[in-house]
C-alpha positions, 0 to 999 in steps of 0.5 A: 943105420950104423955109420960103417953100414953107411960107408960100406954103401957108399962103397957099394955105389963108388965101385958100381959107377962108370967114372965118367957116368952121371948117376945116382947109382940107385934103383930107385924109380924117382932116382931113374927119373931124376936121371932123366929130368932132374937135369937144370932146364929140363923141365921147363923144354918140357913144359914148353912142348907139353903145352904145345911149342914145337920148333926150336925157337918156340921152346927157347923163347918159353925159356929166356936165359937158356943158351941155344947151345945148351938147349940142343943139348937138353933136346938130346938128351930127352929124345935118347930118354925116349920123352919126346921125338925129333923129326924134320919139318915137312916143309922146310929145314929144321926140327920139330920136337913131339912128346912121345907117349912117355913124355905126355904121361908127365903131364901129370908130373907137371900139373902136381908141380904146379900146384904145388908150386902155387902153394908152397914156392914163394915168388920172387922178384927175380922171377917175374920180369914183365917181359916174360909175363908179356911173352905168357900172356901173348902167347898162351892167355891173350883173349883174341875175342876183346881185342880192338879191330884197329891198329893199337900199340901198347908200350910197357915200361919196366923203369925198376929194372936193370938191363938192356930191354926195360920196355916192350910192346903189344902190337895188335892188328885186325884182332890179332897181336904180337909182342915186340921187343923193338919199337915197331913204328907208329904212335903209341895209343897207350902207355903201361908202367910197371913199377912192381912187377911181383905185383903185375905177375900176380895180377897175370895169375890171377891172384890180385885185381887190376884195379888193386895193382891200380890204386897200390901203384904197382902199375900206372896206365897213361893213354886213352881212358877206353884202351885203359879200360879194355887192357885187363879183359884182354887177360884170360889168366889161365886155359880154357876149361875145356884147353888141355893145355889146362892139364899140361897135355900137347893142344888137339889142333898141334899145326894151328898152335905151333904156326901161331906161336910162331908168328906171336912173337918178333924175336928183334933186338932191342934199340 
């Protein structure tokens, strides 16, 4: 293309646009969805709600560092795109946040996003906070199945970590579990510190043993050698074949998902 053609374009485009409209200025059907999706955090709200988060609280804890404010926003505007639909809860104040039939269409998007991803984007060591490894594992992937009867309490310590909550624990009780950002009382029956945690997210993934992240150091276990043992089969690491979360599509039983997600977790302040 000859340079004055390219600067007559951007002419074209310059003159087209509103000032105070955000657009590429392009028919293009990738630059209209970019429009739409392209926008920082969008994807990941909408990941949240393709697998099967619901209320407000559910998609921010799946979105750690997004501001609440900033959140309300993204919702907006997705729900004006015509991706996803807010209607009232039915028993109580607040919202629920439903993908529309253009919204689980991009389950497909995000599958292709995910693989790709895998292959091709490197994971960095900013990327993987055990917390949030914690918050996957007990939300989505935790194997209820394995887990003890009793009362146990899990500490994790990340000791390599800045910032306020360098721990977290699993509290498990009658076979169920929650992640707790404040120490919940009792005494803990085992301890697991992890020193790598690229090393300890791989591990979640799937793509390296327990017993490897073991011996390297990347996590150290300290307790009951029987818990010791169990921890690691509590991991599913990844949906079940036949879950459609598995293909980033909304989970048949919506009502029992998002009443457990929301019990799942105990949003509290850090001591």
């Amino acid at each position: 293309m000859r340079r004055g053609s390219e600067d007559e374009l951007a002419l074209i485009v310059c003159w087209w646009q509103p000032g105070n409209v955000r657009t590429y200025g392009q028919y293009c059907p990738i630059a209209r969805a970019s429009e739409l999706l392209a926008e920082r955090w969008s994807v990941i709200i909408l990941r949240n709600i393709l697998v099967g988060c619901r209320t407000f609280n559910e998609i921010a804890d799946g979105a750690p560092g997004l501001s609440r404010g900033l959140l309300s926003k993204r919702l907006r505007e997705l729900a004006r795109a015509g991706v996803i639909e807010i209607r009232p809860k039915p028993n109580g104040p607040g919202s629920t946040y439903q993908p529309t039939e253009a919204g689980r269409e991009l389950s497909e998007v995000m599958s292709a996003l995910h693989r790709w991803g895998s292959r091709w984007a490197e994971l960095k060591p900013e990327q993987a906070h055990p917390g949030v490894v914690l918050w996957v594992w007990v939300t989505f992937w935790l194997d209820h199945d394995r887990l003890p009867q009793r009362r146990v309490l899990v500490r994790f310590d990340y000791p390599n970590l800045p910032g306020p909550a360098p721990r977290g624990w699993l509290l498990i009780e009658r076979g169920d579990a929650e992640l707790c950002l404040k120490y919940p009382g009792g005494e803990e029956d085992l301890i697991v510190v992890i020193n790598d945690p690229i090393a300890f997210a791989r591990w979640h993934l799937g793509q390296i043993e327990w017993g490897n992240a073991l011996r390297s150091g990347a996590v150290k276990v300290q307790g009951s050698p029987t818990l010791a043992r169990a921890l690691p089969t509590w991991n599913r690491r990844g949906w079940a074949a036949d879950d459609p979360r598995a293909r980033f599509e909304p989970p048949l039983d919506q009502t029992h998902h998002s009443q457990r997600a929301g019990e799942i977790i105990r949003r509290a302040a850090p001591p």
